[in-house]
C-alpha positions in Angstrom: 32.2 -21.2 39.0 32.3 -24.7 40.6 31.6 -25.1 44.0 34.9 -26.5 44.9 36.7 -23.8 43.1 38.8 -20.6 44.6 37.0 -18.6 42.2 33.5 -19.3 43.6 35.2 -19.0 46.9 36.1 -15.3 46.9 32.9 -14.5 45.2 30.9 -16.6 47.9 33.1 -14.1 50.1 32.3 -10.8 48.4 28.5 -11.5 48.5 28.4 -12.9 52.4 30.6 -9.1 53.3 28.2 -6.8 51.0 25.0 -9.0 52.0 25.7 -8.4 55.5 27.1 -4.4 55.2 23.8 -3.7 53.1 20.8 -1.9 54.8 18.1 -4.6 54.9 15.7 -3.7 51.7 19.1 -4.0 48.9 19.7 -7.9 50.4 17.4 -9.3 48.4 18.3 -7.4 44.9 21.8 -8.0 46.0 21.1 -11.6 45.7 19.1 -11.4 42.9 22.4 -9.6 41.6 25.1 -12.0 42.6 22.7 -15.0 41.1 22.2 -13.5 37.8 26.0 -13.0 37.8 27.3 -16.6 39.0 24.6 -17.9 36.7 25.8 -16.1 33.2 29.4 -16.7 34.1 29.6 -20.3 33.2 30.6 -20.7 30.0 31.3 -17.3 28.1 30.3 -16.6 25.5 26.9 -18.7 25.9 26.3 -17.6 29.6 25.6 -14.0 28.8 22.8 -15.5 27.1 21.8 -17.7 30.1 21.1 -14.5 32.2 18.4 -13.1 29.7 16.4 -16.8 29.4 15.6 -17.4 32.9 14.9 -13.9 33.4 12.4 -14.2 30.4 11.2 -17.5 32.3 10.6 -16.1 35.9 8.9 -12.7 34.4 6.6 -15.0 31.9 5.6 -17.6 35.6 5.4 -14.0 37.4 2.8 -12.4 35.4 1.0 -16.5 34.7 0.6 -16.8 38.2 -0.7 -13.4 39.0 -3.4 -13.8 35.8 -4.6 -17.2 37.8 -5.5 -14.9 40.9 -6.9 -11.8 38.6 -9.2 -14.1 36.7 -9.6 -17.4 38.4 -12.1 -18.7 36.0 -9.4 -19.3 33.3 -7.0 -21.2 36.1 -7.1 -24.0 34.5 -6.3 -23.3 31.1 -3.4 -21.0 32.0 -1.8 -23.8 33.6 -1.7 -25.7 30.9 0.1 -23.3 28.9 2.1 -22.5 31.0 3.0 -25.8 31.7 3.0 -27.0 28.2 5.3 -23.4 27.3 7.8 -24.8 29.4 7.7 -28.3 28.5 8.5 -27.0 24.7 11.0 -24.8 25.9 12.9 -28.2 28.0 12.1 -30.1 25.1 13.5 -27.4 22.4 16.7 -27.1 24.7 17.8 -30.3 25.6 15.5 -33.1 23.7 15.5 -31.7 20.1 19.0 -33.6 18.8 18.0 -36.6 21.1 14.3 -36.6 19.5 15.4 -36.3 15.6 18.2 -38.8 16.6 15.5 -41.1 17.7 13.7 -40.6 14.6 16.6 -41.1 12.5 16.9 -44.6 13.7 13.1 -45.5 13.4 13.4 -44.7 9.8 16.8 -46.8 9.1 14.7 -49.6 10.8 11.7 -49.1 8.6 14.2 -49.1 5.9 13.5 -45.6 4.8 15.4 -42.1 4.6 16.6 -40.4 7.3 17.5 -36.5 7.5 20.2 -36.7 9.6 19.2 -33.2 11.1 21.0 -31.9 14.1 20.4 -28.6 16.2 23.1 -26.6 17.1 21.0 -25.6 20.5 22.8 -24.4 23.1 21.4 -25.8 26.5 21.0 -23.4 29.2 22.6 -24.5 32.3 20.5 -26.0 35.1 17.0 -26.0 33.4 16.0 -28.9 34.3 16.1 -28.1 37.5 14.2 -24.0 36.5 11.7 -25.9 34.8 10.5 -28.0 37.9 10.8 -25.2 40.3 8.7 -22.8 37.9 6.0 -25.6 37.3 5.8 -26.3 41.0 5.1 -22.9 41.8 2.2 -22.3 39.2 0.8 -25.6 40.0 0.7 -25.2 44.0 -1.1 -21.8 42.6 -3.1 -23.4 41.0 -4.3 -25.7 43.7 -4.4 -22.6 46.2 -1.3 -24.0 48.6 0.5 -21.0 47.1 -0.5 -17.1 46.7 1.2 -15.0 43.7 4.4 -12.8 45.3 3.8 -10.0 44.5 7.6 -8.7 44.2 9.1 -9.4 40.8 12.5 -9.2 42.7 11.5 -11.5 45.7 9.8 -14.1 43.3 13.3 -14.0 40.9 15.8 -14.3 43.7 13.5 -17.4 44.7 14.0 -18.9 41.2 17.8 -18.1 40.6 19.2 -17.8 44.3 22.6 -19.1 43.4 23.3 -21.8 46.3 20.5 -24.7 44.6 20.4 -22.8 41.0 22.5 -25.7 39.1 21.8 -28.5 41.1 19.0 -28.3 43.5 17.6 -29.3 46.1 14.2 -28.4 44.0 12.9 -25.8 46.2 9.0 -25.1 46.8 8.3 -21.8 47.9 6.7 -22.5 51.1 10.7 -23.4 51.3 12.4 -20.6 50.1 10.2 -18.1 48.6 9.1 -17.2 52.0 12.4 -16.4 53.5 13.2 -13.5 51.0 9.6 -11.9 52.9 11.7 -10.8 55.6 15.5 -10.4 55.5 17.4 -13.0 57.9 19.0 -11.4 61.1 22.9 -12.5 61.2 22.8 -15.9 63.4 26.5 -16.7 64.5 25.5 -20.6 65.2 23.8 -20.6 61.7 27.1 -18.9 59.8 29.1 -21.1 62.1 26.8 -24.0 61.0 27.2 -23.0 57.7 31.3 -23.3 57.2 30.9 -26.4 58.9 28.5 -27.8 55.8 30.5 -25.8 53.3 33.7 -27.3 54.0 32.5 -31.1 55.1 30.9 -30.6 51.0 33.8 -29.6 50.0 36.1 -32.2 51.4 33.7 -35.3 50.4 33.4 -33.9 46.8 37.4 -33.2 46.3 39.0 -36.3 48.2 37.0 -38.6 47.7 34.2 -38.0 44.4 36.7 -36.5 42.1 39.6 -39.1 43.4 37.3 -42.0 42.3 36.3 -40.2 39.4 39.3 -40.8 37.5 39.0 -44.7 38.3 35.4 -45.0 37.0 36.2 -42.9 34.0 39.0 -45.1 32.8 36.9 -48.3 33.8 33.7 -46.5 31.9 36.0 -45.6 29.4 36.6 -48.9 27.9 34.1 -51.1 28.7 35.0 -53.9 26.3 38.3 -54.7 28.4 36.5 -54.8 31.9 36.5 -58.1 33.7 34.4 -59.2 36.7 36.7 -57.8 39.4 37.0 -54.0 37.6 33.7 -54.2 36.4 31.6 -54.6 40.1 34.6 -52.0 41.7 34.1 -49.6 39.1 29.7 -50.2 40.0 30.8 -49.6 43.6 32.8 -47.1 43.1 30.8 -45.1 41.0 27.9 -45.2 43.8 30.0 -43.8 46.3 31.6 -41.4 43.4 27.8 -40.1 42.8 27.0 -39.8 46.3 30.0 -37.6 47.5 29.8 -35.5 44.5 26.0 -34.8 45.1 25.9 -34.8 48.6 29.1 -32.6 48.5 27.3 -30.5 46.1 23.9 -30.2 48.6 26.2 -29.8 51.4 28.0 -26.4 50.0 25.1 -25.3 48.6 23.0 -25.3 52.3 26.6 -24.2 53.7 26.3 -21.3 51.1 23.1 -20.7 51.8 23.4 -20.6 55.7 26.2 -18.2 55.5 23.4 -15.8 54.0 21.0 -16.9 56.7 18.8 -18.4 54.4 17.6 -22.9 54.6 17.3 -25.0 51.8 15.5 -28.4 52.6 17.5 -31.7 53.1 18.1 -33.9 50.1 20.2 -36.8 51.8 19.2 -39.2 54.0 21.7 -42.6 54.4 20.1 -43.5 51.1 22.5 -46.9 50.6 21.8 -47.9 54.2 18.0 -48.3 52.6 16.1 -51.7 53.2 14.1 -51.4 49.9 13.6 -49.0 47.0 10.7 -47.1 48.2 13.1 -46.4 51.4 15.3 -45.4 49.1 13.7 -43.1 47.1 12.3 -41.4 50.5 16.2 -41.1 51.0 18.0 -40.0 47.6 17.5 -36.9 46.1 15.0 -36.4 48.4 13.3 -33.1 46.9 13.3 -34.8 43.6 11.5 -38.3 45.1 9.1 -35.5 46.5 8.4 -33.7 43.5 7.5 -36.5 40.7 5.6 -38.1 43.7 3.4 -34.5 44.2 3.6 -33.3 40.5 3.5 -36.5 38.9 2.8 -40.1 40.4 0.1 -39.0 42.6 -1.8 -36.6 39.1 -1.4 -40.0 36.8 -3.8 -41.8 39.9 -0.7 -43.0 42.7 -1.6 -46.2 43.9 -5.4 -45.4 44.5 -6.5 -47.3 40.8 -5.5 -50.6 42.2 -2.2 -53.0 41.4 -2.1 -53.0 37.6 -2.5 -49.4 37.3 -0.1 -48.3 40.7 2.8 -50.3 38.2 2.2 -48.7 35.3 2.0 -44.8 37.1 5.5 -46.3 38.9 6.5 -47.1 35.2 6.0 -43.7 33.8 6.4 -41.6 36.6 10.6 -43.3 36.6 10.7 -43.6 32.7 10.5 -39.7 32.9 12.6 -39.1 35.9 15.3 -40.7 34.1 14.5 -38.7 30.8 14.7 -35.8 33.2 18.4 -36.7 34.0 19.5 -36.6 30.5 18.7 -36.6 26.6 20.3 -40.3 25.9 18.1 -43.9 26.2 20.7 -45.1 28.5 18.9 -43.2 31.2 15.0 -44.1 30.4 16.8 -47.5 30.5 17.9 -46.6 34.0 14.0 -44.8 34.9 12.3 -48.2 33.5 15.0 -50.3 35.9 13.9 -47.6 38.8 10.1 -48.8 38.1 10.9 -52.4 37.7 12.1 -52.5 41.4 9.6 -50.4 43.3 7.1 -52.7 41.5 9.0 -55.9 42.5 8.9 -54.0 46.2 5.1 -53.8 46.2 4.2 -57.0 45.0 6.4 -58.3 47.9 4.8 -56.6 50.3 1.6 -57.5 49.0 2.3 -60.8 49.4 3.6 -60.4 52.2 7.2 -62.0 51.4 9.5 -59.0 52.4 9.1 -59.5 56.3 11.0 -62.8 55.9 14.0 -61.0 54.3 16.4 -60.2 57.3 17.5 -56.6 57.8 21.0 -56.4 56.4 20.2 -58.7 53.4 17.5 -56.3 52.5 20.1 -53.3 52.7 22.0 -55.2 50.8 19.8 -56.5 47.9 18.7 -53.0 47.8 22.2 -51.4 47.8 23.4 -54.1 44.7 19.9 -52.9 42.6 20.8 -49.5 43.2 24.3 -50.5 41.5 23.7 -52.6 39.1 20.9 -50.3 37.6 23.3 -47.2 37.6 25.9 -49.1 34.9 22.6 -47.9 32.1 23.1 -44.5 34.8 27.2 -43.8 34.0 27.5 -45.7 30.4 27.4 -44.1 27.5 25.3 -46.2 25.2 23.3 -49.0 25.9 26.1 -51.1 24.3 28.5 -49.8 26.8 26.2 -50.7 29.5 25.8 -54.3 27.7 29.5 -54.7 28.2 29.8 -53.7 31.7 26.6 -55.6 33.4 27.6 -58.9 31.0 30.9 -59.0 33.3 29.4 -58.1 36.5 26.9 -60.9 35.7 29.4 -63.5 34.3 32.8 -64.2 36.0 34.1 -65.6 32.9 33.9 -63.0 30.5 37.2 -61.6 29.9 38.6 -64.3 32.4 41.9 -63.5 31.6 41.4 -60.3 32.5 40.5 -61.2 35.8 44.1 -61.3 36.7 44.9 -58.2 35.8 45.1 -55.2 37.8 43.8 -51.8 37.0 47.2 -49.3 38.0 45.3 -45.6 37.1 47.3 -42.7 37.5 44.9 -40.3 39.7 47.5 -37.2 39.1 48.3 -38.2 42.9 48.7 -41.2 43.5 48.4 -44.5 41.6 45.5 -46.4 42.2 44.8 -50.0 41.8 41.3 -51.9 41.4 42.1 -53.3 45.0 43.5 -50.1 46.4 39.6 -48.6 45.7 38.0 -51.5 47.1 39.3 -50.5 50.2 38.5 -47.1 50.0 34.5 -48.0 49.3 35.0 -50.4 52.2 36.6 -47.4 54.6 33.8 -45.0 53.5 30.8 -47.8 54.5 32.6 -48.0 57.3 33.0 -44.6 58.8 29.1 -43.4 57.1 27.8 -46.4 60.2 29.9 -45.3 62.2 28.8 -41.3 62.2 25.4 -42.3 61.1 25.2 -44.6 64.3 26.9 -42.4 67.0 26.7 -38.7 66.0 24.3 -38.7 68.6 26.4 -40.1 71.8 29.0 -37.3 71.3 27.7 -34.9 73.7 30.4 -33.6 75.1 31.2 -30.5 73.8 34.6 -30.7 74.5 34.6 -34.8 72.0 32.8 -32.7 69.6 35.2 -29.5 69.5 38.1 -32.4 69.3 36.4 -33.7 66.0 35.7 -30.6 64.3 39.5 -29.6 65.2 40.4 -33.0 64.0 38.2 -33.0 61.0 39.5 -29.2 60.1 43.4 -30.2 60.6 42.9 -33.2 58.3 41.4 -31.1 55.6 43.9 -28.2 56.0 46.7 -30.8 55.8 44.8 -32.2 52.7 45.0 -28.6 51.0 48.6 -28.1 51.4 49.4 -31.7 50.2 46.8 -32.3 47.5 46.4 -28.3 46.8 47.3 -28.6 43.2 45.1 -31.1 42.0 42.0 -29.9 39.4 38.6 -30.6 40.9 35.9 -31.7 38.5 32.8 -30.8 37.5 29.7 -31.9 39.5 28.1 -34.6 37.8 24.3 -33.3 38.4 25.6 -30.0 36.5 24.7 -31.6 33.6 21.6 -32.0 34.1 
């Protein structure tokens, strides 16, 4: 069930009416319920068998992090299998074909036989995101900013509570777990507050993600026939594409979440109004940034070891982020690019060069890494990406190309390479412009105008655009 879909819709419906009707102590196995069902229903046959492994995975942290308090002497040693148990298990899911692929191509180097072997594995949707939530919670167990739950139900609903189950934000339980102690009491601003998010998601991910979706796909698509002009539209196109979708895809899931009475943690923060790539990291996926920093950067030594050693943590703490986003070198390439940048950052600021960079230049530079490094991000292969950054950084590749224009038949429109220029420029345009004076609207009766306006524009959007087949959100994947 996507998000954007009726189907999750009326479901989202049916589980807000029961949750609500229920005597307080069935809302939590109610949602425990209606996760266990959204979750196995992508899919079929295959989901019916996601239901049974996360519910193997959540009893297996249960009872782990219950042994840590029963027999703290052995703490450390049960971490680290159960860490490394469900390292093996990511690994065995979604790494094995991309490992012996790997391996295949070492030995055709070498010059020597290759198997060839591939896995038919089926990966279980969303355990990536699972796998950091379950390590989290053993780990802040481990260090004693946690205590075991002792419900089974409680600490299940925390793991697979629908809303940030395929996509985050990676919750902590000092985030979520808590709230399942006591049942929320129905807040009309918070349900009200949650439509609001729901359908803001909603309209960002549909109108505007999934629209330039089918630009970047064609451009993406084939990358040997991209100029300089398609080549830097489809890069800027693709940033706004993957922030819409994901921010649409956070803002539905809080929404969802509201409407329940429960609060998931911001993940969104302007990021591509950022004045460097630390700033942006503290700004994108912002319960990711937080957990490789906590669980990772900070373990390997952070930037306490001095210079050499703060680059090479940055190094390996992004080379695995990126791995985390997918089983394909085209994203380590895009972790190791990640790195490259927050090192060029510091060694800026040791030097003191980056207060001489003016405000807007900085957002700037910062906003045309960000793009440039996400071609390894969207390609394919690293060949593909080859393609696409050799015209972005050469106007005279493909020159005759130049003078061409891209006419893509969205399904509603046809949409030239100039027509989404304008579009990315538009959507700059009005972020600053709610970004810079949400604030000054505080008159109720200006903000009741917007919402009405906002509401009539997506109602008149539905009954125009209505048919049109949302897409999958890209993070699903993952």
């Amino acid at each position: 069930m996507i998000f954007s879909s009726l189907t999750y819709v009326l479901f989202l419906a049916i589980v807000i009416l029961l949750y609500w009707r229920l005597p307080i102590r069935f809302r939590v196995p109610l949602i425990l319920l209606a996760s266990y069902t959204f979750y196995m229903s992508w899919h079929p046959p295959d989901g019916l068998i996601y239901g049974p492994v996360i519910f193997a995975d959540s009893l297996y942290f249960y009872y782990l992090s219950r042994a840590m308090v029963r027999w703290p002497q052995f703490k450390k040693p049960i971490l680290i299998i159960g860490v490394t148990t469900e390292l093996c298990l990511l690994g065995y899911f979604k790494y094995i074909n991309f490992l012996s692929q790997t391996l295949d191509a070492l030995l055709a180097f070498c010059h020597l036989p290759a198997p060839h072997a591939h896995f038919d594995v089926f990966m279980p949707l969303a355990i990536s995101f699972t796998n950091f939530v379950l390590i989290s919670y053993l780990v802040d167990i481990y260090r004693g900013d946690e205590k075991p739950d002792p419900s089974f139900v409680r600490f299940a609903s925390y793991v697979a509570f629908f809303p940030h189950l395929i996509a985050g934000p990676i919750v902590r339980a000092k985030e979520l777990l808590h709230q399942f102690d006591s049942a929320p009491i129905f807040d009309h601003k918070r349900f009200v507050e949650g439509i609001h998010r729901f359908a803001n998601g909603f309209f960002i991910k549909v109108f505007i993600a999934d629209i330039l979706a089918i630009y970047v796909d064609n451009i993406y698509g084939h990358p040997h026939l991209q100029a300089f002009n398609t080549s830097w539209v489809a890069g800027y196109a693709f940033s706004v594409q993957l922030f819409c979708d994901f921010f649409g895809y956070t803002l539905m899931a809080q929404g969802s979440a509201l409407m329940l009475g429960y609060i998931l943690p911001e993940n969104f923060d302007a990021p591509y109004f950022s004045r460097n790539m630390s700033e942006f990291w503290k700004r994108w996926h912002i319960s990711l940034s937080r957990w490789l920093k906590d669980y990772l950067y900070i373990p390997l030594g952070g930037n306490r070891q001095g210079k050499l050693k703060t680059y090479r943590n940055l190094f390996i703490t992004m080379a695995l982020g990126g791995l985390w986003h997918g089983a394909n070198w085209t994203f380590v390439f895009w972790g190791l690019l990640q790195g490259l940048m927050l090192c060029l950052y510091k060694t800026g600021r040791y030097l003191n060069l980056n207060r001489w960079i003016p405000e807007l230049l900085a957002v700037l530079i910062t906003f045309h890494g960000v793009v440039i490094a996400r071609v390894f991000f969207r390609a394919q292969t690293i060949g593909d990406a080859y393609h696409i950054l050799l015209t972005m950084l050469n106007p005279w590749v493909n020159l005759n190309l130049n003078r061409q224009t891209w006419n893509i038949d969205t399904g509603l429109t046809f949409m030239s390479t100039e027509t989404v220029l304008g579009v990315i420029l538009l959507y700059f345009v009005g972020h600053w412009l709610i970004r810079k004076y949400r604030f000054s609207l505080k008159s109720l009766v200006l903000r009741e105008m917007a919402i009405a306006s906002a509401y009539s524009f997506l109602l008149y959007c539905l009954v125009t655009l209505g048919g049109s087949q949302s897409q999958q959100f890209i993070y699903f994947q993952f």
